[in-house]
C-alpha positions, -999 to 999 in steps of 0.1 A, spaced: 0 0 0 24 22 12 62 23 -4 81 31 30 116 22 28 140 19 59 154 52 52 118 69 55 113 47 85 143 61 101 134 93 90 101 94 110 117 76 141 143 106 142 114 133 139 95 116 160 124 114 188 130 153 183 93 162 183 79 140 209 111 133 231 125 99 245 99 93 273 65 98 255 76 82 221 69 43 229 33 57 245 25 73 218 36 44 192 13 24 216 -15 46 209 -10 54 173 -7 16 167 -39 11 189 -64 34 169 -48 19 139 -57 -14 149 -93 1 156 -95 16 117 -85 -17 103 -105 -36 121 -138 -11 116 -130 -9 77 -129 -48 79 -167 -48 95 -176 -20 70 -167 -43 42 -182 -74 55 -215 -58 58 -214 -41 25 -207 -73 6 -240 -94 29 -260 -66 24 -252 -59 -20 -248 -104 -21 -214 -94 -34 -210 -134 -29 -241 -143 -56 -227 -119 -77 -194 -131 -79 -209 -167 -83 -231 -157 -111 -204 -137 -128 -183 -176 -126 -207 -193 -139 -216 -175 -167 -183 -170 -176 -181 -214 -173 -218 -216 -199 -196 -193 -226 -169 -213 -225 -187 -246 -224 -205 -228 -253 -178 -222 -274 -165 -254 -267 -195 -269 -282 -193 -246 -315 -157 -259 -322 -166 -297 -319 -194 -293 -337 -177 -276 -364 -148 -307 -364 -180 -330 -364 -193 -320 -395 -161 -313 -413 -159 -353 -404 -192 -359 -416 -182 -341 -449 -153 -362 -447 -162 -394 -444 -190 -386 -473 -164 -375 -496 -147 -409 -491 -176 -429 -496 -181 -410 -528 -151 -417 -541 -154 -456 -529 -184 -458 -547 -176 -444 -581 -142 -465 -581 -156 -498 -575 -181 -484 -601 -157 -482 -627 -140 -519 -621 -154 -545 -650 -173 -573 -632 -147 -600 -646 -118 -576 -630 -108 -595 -593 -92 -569 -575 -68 -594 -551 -54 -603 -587 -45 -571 -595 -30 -561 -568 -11 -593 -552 22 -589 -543 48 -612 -555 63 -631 -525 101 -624 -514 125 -647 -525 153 -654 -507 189 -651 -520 213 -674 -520 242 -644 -519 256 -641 -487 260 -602 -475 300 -591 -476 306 -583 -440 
């Protein structure tokens, strides 16, 4: 809150020493420390009643979970969006499926067309 450095702290220590003198300065810290104590702890009661009397609480909650609906909503948009670019997809394929097994004679086998030769084994023996 404040930026007090040790230098400003020793600052008003000194002042305080000249201005006050040795004997009445610890009262007085005493006393300025008390009615400090007293303001924080009033502004801290202040608050609290502020926030139960405006539901600052509900609103904060409400404010969450609305925030949590839009980004489940936009979730949603994006996965639909990769479901029908599947969809679209997968038809395209099926098209083109379709139309090739369309073209193919009905004598044409398609394992004999495409059957691949077995290896044979060589009878050279690798230089090592």
């Amino acid at each position: 809150m404040f930026d007090i450095g040790f230098f400003e702290l020793l600052l008003i220590a000194v002042v305080g020493l000249i201005v006050i003198g040795p004997k009445r300065l610890p009262e007085t810290i005493r006393f300025v420390g008390l009615w400090i104590g007293r303001l924080r702890r009033s502004l801290s009661a202040a608050k609290k009643e502020f926030e139960q009397e405006f539901g600052i609480d509900d609103v904060r909650r409400q404010l969450h979970n609305e925030a949590v609906m839009q980004e489940l909503e936009e979730s949603k948009k994006v996965l639909m969006k990769e479901v029908e670019d599947a969809k679209g997809t997968l038809t395209h394929l099926e098209k083109m499926s379709t139309e090739k097994v369309g073209n193919l004679s009905p004598n044409t086998s398609i394992d004999s067309d495409h059957a691949e030769q077995p290896i044979q084994p060589s009878d050279e023996k690798p230089n090592v």
